[in-house]
C-alpha positions as CSV (number, residue, x, y, z in Angstrom):
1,X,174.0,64.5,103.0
2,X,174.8,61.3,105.0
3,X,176.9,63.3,107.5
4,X,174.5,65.5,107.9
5,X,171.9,62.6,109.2
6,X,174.8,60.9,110.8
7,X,175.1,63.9,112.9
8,X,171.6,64.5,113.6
9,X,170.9,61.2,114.7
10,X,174.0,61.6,117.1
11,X,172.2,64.4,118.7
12,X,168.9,62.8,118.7
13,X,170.4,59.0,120.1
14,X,173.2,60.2,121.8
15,X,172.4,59.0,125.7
16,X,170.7,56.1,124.3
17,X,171.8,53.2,124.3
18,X,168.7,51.9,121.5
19,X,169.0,49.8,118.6
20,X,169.4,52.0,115.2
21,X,167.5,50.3,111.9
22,X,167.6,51.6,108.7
23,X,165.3,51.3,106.6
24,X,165.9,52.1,102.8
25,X,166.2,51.1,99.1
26,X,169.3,49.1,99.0
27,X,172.2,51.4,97.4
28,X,171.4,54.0,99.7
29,X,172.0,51.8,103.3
30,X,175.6,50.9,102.4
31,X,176.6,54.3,101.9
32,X,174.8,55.5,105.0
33,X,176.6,52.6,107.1
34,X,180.2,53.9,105.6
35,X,179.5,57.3,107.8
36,X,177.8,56.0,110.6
37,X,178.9,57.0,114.1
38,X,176.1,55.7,116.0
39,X,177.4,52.2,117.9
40,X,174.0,50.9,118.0
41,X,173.8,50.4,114.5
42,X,172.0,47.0,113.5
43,X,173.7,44.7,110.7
44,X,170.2,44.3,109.6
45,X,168.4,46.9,107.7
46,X,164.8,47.0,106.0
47,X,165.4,47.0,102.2
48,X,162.9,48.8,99.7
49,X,161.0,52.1,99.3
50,X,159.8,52.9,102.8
51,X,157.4,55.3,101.9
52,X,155.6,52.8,100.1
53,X,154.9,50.8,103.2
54,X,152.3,51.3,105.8
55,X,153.2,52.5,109.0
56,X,152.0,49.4,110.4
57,X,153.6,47.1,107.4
58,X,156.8,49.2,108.3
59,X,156.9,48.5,112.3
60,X,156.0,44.7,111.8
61,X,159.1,44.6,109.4
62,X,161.1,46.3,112.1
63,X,159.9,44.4,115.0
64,X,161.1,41.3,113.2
65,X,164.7,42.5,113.3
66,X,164.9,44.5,116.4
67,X,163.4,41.6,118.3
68,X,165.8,39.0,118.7
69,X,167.8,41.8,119.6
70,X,165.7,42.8,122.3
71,X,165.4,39.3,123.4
72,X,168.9,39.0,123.7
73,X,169.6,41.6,125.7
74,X,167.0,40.7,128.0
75,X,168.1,37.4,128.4
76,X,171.9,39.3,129.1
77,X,170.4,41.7,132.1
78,X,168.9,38.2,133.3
79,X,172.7,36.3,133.3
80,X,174.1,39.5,135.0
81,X,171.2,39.4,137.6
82,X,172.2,36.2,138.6
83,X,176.2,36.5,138.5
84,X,175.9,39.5,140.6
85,X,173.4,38.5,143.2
86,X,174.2,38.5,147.1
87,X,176.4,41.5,145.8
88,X,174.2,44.6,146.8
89,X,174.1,45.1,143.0
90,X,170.7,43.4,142.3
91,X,167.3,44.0,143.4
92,X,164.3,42.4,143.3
93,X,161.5,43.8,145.6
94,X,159.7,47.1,144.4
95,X,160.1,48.7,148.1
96,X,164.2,48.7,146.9
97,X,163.9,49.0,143.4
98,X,161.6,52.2,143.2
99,X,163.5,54.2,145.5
100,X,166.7,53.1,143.9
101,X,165.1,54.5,140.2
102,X,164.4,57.3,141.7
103,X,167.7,57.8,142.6
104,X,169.1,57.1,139.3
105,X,170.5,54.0,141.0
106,X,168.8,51.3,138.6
107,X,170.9,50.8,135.5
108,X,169.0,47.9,134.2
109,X,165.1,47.2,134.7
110,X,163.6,44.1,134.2
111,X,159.5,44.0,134.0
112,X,157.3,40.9,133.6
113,X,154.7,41.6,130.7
114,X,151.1,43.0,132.3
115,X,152.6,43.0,135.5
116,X,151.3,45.4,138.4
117,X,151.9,46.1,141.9
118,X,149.3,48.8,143.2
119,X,150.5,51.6,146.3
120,X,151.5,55.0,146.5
121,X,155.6,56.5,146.6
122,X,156.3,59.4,148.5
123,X,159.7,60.8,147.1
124,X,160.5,62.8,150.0
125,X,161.1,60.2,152.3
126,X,161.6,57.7,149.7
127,X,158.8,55.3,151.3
128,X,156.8,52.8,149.0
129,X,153.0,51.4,150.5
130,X,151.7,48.5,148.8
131,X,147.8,48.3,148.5
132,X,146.3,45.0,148.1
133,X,144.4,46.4,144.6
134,X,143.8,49.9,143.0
135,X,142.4,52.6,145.0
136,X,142.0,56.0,144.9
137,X,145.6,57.9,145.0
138,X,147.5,54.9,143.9
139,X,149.4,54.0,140.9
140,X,151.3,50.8,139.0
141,X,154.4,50.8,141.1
142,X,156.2,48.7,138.5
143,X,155.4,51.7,135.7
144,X,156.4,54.3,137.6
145,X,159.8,52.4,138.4
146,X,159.8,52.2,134.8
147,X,159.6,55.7,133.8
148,X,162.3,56.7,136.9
149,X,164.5,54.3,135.3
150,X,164.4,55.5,132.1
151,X,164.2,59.7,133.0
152,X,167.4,58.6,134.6
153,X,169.5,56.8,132.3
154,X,168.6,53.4,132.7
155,X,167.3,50.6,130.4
156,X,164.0,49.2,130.8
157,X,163.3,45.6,129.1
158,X,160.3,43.3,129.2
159,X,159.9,39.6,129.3
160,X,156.9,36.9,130.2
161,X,156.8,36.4,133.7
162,X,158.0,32.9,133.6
163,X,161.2,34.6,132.4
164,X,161.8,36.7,135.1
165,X,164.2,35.0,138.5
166,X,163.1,34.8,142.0
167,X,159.4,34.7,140.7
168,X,159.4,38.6,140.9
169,X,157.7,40.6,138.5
170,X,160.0,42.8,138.4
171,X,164.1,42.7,139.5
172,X,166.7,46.0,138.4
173,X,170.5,45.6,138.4
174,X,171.9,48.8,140.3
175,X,174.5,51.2,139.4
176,X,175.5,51.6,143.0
């Protein structure tokens, strides 16, 4: 039965690159973690009866576990950022980073929390206008680099803004 999930969540999680957290009553996650194949795979696991939590009692358990994770990780795209700048490899203006997501250039995405730059992108000529506020016909720039990051391959993390360098609110590390 355990190989069977294994190998379902292999095909689900396979291009991802997300943090795996079982949750389960506590004989059952050992033997689930002896036939594991996912690499993502926390240490941590949520013991007990999940069906007798509430959704929300069951993703304020997980967030507690998968956090520090997330944090971590951050705080790893944020030491690569600054080991590989002046390289070509880093990016930190939305008029290169965009276009590069687009791409599928962007590996790693950094956004500051409730950060927004308003303008339009036209993908055929790969061209990014700001616009000083929302208007009609334009979009959250940082988003949209967002989704293109991630329907590409890429990671997308978020942090407060004090976190992120160069007082950007938003900086990618690039593939290429």
């Amino acid at each position: 039965f355990f190989h069977q999930i294994d190998k379902g969540l292999q095909e689900l999680l396979r291009p991802d690159r997300i943090p795996l957290l079982l949750a389960g009553v506590d004989y059952l996650l050992p033997i689930y973690r002896e036939v594991n194949s996912y690499p993502h795979l926390l240490p941590e696991g949520i013991i007990g009866n999940p069906e007798t939590l509430s959704t929300r009692e069951l993703q304020t358990r997980a967030w507690k576990v998968v956090q520090p994770y997330l944090r971590k990780a951050g705080e790893e795209m944020i030491s690569q950022f600054r080991q590989l700048a002046g390289t070509g490899k880093t990016a930190g203006d939305i008029k290169e980073i965009l276009p590069a997501a687009a791409q599928g250039r962007v590996e790693k995405l950094m956004v500051a929390s409730g950060a927004q730059i308003w303008g339009s992108f036209l993908p055929v000529d790969q061209t990014v206008e700001l616009h000083a506020k929302h208007a009609d016909g334009s979009e959250d720039l940082i988003d949209l680099a967002a989704i293109q990051t991630l329907l590409n391959g890429g990671t997308v993390y978020t942090t407060d803004p004090e976190a992120v360098p160069d007082s950007s609110p938003v900086i990618a590390l690039l593939r290429y």
